[in-house]
Residue frames as a rotation matrix with the C-alpha (Angstrom) as fourth column:
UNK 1
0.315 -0.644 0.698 36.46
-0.633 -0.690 -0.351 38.56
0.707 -0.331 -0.625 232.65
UNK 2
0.167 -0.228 -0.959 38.78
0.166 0.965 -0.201 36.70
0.972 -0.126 0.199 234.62
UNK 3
0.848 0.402 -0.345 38.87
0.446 -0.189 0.875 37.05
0.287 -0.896 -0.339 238.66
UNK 4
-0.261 -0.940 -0.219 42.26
0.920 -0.311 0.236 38.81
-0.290 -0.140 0.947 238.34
UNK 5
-0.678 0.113 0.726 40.75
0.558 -0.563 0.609 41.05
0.478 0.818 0.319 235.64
UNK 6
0.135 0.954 -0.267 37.98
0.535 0.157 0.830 41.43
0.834 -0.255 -0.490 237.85
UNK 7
0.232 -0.473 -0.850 40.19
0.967 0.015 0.256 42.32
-0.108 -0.881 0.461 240.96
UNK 8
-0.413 -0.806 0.425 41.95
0.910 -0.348 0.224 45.06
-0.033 0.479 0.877 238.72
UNK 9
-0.511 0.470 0.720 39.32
0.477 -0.541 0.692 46.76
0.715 0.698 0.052 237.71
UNK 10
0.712 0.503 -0.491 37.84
0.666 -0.259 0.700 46.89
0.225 -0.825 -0.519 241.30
UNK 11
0.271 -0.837 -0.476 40.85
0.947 0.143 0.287 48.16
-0.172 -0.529 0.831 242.30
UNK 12
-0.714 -0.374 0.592 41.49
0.670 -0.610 0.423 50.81
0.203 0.699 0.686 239.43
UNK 13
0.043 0.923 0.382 37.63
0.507 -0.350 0.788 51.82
0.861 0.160 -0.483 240.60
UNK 14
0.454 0.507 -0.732 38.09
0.832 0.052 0.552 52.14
0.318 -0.860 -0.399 243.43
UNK 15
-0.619 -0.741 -0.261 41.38
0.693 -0.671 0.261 54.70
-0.369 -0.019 0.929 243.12
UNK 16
-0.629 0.250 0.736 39.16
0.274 -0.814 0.511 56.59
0.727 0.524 0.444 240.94
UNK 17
0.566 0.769 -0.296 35.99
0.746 -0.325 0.581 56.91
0.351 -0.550 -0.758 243.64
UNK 18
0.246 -0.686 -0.685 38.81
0.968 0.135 0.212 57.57
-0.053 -0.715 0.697 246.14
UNK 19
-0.608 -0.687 0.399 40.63
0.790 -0.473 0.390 60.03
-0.079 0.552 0.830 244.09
UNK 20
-0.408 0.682 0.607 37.11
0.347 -0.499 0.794 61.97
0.845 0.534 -0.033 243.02
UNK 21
0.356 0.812 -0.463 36.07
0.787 0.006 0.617 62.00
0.503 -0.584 -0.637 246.46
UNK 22
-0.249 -0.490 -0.836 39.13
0.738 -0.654 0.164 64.14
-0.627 -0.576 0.524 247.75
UNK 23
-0.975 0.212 0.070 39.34
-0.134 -0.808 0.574 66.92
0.178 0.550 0.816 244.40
UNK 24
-0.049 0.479 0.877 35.31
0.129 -0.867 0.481 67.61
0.990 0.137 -0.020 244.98
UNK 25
0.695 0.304 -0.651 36.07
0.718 -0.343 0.606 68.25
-0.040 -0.889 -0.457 248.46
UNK 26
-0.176 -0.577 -0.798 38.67
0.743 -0.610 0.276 69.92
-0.646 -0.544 0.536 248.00
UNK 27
-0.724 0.361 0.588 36.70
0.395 -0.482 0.782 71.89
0.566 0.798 0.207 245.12
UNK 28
0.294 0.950 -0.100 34.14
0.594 -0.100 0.798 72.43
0.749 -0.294 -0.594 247.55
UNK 29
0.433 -0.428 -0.794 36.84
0.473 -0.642 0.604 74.60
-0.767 -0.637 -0.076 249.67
UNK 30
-0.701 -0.643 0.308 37.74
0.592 -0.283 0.755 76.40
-0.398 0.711 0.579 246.84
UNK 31
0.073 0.887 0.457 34.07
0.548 -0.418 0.725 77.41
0.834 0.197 -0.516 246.12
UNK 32
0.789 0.152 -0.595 33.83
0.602 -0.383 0.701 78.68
-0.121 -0.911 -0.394 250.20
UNK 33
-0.141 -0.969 -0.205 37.34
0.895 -0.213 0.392 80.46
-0.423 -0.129 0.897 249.10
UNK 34
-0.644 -0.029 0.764 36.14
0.712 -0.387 0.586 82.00
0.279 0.922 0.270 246.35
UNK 35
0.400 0.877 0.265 33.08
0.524 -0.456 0.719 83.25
0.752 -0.149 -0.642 247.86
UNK 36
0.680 -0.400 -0.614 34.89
0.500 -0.359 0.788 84.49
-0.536 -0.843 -0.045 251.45
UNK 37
0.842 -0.455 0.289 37.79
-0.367 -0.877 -0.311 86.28
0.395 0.156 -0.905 248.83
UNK 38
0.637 -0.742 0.209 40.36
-0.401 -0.088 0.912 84.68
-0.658 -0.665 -0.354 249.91
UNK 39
0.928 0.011 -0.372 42.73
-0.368 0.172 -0.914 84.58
0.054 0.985 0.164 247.08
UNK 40
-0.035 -0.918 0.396 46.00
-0.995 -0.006 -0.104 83.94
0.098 -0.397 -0.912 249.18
UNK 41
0.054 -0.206 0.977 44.40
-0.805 0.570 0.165 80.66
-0.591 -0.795 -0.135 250.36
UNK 42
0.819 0.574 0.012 43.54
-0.325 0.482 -0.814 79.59
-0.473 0.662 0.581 246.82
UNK 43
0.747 -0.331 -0.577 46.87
-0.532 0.224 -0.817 79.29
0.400 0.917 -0.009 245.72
UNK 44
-0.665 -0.659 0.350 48.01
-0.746 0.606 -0.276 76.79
-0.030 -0.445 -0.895 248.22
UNK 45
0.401 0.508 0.762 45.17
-0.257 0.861 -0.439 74.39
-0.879 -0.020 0.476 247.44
UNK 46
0.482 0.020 -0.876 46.55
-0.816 -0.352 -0.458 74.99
-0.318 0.936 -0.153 243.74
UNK 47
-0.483 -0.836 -0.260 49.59
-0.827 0.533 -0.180 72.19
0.289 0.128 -0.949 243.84
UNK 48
-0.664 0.301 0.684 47.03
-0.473 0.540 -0.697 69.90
-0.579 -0.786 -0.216 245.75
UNK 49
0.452 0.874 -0.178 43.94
-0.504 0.086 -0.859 70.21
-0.736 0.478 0.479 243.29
UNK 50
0.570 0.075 -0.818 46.52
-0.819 -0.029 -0.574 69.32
-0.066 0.997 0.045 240.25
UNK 51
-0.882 -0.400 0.249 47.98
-0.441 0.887 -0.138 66.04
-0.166 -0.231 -0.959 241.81
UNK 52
-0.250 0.939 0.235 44.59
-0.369 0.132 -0.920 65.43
-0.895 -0.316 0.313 242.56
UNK 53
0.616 0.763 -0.195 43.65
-0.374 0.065 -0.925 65.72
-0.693 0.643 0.325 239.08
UNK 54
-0.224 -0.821 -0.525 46.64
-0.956 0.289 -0.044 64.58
0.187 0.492 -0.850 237.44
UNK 55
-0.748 -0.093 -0.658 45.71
-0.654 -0.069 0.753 61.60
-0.115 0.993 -0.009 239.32
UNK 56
0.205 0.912 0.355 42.15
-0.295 0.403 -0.866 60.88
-0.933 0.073 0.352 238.86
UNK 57
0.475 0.102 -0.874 43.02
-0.828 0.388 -0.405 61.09
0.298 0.916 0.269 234.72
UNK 58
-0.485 -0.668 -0.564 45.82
-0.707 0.679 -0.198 58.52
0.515 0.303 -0.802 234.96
UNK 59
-0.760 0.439 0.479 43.49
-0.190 0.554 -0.810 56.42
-0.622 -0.707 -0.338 237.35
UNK 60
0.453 0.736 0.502 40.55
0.136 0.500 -0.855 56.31
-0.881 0.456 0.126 234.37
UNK 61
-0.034 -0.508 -0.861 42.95
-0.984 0.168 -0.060 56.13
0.175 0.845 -0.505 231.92
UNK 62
-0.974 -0.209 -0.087 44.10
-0.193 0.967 -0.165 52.31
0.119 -0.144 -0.982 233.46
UNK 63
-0.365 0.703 0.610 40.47
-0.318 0.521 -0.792 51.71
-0.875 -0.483 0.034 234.34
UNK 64
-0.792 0.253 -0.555 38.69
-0.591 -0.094 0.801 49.60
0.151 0.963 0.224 231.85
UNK 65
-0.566 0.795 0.220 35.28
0.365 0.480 -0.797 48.88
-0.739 -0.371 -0.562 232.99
UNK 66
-0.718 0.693 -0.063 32.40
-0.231 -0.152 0.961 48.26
0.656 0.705 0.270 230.42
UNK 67
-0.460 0.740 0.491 29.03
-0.735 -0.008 -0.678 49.12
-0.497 -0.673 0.548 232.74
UNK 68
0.280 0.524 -0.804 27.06
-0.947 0.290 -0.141 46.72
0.160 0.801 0.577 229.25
UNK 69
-0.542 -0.840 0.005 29.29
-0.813 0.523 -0.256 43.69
0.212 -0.142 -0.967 230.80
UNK 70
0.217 0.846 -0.487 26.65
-0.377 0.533 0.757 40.51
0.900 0.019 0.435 230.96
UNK 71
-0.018 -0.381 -0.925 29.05
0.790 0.562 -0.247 39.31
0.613 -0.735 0.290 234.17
UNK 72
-0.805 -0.189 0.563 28.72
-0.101 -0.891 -0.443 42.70
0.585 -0.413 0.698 235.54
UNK 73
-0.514 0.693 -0.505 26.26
0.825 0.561 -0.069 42.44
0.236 -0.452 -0.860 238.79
UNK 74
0.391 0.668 0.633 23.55
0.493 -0.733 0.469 44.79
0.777 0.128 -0.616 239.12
UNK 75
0.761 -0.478 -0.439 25.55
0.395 -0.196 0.897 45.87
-0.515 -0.856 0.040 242.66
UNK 76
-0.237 -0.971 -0.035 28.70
0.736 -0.203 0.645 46.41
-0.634 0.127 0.763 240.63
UNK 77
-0.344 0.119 0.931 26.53
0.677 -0.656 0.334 48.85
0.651 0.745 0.145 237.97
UNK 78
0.722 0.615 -0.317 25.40
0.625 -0.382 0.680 50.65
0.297 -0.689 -0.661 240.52
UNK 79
0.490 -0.747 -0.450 28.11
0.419 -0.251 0.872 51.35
-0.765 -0.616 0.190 241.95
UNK 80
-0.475 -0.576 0.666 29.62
0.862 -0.150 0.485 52.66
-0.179 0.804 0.568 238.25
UNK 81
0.275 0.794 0.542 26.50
0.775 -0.516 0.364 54.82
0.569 0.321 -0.757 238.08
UNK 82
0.941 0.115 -0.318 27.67
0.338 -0.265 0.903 56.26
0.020 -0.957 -0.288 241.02
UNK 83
-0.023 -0.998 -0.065 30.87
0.541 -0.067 0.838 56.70
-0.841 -0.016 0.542 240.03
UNK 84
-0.361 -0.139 0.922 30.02
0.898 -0.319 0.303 58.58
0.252 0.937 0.240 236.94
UNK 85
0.458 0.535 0.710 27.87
0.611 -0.769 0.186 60.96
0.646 0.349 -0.679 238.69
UNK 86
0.598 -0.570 -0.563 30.57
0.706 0.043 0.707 61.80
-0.379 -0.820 0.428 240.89
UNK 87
-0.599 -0.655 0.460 32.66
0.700 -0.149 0.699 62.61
-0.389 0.741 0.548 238.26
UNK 88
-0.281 0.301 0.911 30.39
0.658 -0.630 0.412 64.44
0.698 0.716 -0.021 236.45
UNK 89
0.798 0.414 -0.438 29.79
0.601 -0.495 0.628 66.65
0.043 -0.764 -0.644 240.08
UNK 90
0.049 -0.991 -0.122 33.72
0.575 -0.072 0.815 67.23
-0.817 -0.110 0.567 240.19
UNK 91
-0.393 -0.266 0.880 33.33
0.917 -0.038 0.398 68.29
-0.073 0.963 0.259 236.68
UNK 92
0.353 0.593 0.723 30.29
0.433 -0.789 0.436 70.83
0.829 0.159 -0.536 236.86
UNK 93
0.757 -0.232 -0.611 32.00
0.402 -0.573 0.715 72.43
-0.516 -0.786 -0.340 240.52
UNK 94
-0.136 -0.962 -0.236 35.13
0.690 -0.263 0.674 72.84
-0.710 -0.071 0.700 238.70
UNK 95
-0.415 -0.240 0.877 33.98
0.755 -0.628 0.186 74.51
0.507 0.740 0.442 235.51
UNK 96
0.553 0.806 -0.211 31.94
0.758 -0.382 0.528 76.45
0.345 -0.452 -0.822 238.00
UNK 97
0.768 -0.322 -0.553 34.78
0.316 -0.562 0.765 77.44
-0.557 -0.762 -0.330 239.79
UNK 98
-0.487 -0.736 0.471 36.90
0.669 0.034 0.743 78.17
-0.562 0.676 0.476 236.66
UNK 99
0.167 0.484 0.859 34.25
0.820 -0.552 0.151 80.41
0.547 0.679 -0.489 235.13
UNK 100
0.830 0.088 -0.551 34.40
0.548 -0.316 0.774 82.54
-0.107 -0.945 -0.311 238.76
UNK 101
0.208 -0.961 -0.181 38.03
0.405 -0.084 0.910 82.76
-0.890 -0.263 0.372 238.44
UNK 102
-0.457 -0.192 0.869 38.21
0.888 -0.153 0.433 83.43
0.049 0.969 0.240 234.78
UNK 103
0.207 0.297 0.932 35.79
0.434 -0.882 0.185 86.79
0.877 0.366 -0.311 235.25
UNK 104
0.740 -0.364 -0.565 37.35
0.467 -0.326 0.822 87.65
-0.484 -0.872 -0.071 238.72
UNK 105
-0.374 -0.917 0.137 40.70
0.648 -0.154 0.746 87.76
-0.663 0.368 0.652 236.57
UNK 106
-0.452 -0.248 0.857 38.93
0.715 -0.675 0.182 90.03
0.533 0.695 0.482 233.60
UNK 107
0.842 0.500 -0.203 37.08
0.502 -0.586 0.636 92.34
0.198 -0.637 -0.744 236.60
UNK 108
0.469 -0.774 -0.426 40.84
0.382 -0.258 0.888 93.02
-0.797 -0.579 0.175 237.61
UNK 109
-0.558 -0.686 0.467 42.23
0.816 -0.352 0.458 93.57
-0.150 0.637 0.756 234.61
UNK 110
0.318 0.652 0.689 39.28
0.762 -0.608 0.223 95.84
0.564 0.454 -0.690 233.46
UNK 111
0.930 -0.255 -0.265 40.42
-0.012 -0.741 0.672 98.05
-0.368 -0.621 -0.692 236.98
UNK 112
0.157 -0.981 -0.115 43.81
0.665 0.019 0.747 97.99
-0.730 -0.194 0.655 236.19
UNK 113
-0.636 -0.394 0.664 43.83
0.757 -0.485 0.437 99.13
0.150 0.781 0.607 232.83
UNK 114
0.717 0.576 0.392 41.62
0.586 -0.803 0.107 102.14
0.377 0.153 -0.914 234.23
UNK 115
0.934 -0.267 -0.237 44.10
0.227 -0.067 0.972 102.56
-0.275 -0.961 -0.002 237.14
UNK 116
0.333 -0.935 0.123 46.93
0.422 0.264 0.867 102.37
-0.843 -0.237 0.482 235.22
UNK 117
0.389 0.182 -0.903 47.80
-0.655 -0.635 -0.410 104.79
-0.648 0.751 -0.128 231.89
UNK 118
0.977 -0.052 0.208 49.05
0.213 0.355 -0.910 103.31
-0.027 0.933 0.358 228.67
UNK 119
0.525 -0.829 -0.195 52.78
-0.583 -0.517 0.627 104.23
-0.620 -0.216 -0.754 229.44
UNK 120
-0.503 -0.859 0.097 54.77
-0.210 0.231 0.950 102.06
-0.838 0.457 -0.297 226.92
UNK 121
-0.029 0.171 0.985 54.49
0.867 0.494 -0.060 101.60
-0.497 0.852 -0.163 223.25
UNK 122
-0.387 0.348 0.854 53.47
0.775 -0.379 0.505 103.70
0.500 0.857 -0.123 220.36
UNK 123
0.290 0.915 0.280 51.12
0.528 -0.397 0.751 105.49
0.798 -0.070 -0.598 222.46
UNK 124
0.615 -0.152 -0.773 53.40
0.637 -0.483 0.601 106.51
-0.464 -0.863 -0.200 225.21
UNK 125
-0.822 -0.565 0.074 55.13
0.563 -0.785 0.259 109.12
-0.088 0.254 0.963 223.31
UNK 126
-0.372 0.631 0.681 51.93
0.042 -0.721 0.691 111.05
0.927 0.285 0.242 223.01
UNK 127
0.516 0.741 -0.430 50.96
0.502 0.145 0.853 109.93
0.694 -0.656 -0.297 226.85
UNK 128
-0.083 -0.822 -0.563 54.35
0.978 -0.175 0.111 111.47
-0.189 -0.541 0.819 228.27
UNK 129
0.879 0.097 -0.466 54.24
0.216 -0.953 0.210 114.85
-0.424 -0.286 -0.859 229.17
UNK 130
0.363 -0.894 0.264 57.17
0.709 0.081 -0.701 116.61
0.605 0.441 0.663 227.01
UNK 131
0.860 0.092 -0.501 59.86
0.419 -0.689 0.592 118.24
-0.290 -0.719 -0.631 229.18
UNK 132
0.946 -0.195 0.260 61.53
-0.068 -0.901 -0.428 121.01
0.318 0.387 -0.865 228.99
UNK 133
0.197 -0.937 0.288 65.36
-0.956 -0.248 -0.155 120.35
0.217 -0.245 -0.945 228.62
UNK 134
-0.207 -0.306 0.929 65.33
-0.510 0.844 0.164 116.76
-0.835 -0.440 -0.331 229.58
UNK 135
-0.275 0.000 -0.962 65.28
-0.909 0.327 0.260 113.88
0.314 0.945 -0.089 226.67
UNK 136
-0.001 0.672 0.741 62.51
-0.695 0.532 -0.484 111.04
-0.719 -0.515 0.466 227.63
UNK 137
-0.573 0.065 -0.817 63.17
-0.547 0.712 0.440 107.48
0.610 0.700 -0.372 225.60
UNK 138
0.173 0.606 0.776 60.36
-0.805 0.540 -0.243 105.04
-0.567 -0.583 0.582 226.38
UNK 139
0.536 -0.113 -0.837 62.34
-0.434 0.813 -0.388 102.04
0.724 0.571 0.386 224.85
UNK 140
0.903 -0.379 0.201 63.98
-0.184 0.081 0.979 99.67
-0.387 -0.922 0.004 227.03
């Protein structure tokens, strides 16, 4: 690898550390969000979290470090190690906080559809009361 190549790759590494270090903090307010209920604030981190991730990928897309590199100093694997388990923190908070969010969302629906009759389709002609003198169409 040549000391340009070398440069690049530091470079490309570093964006990623960089990059990983903001999205799992800002995953890590998103957990405290989740847990405090505050769904109002969650969807202004929302535009933030998917730059974020937008880009970390495009940041280890360009990276092209091989950790197996004989020129690779034991300082510079380290430091890769370290960078994977980053990543892989980012990773296990987010599906964490994507599983949360995913049965928050079917908890709500489940109340809704108690909360709320069946009022259109098929089934709302039998759910409509029939009155007397008036003509009820439940197409739009």
């Amino acid at each position: 690898m040549t000391h340009d190549q070398q440069c690049v790759t530091d470079h490309e590494a570093h964006a990623v550390r960089i990059t990983a270090e903001q999205l799992l903090e800002l995953l890590q307010q998103e957990t405290r969000l989740l847990a405090e209920g505050d769904h109002a604030a969650l969807l202004e981190f929302l535009p933030e979290k998917e730059a974020l991730a937008r880009r970390l990928s495009e940041s280890l897309r360009r990276l092209r470090y091989a950790e197996a590199r004989p020129e690779t100093s034991a300082r510079d694997r380290a430091a890769w190690v370290d960078l994977k388990e980053k990543l892989r923190r980012v990773e296990a908070l987010n599906d964490a906080n994507g599983r949360y969010i995913a049965d928050l969302l079917l908890v709500y629906r489940e109340l809704l559809s108690m909360m709320v009759p069946q009022t259109y389709g098929h089934a709302a002609q039998k759910a409509l009361p029939a009155l007397k003198g008036c003509g009820l169409s439940t197409e739009a």
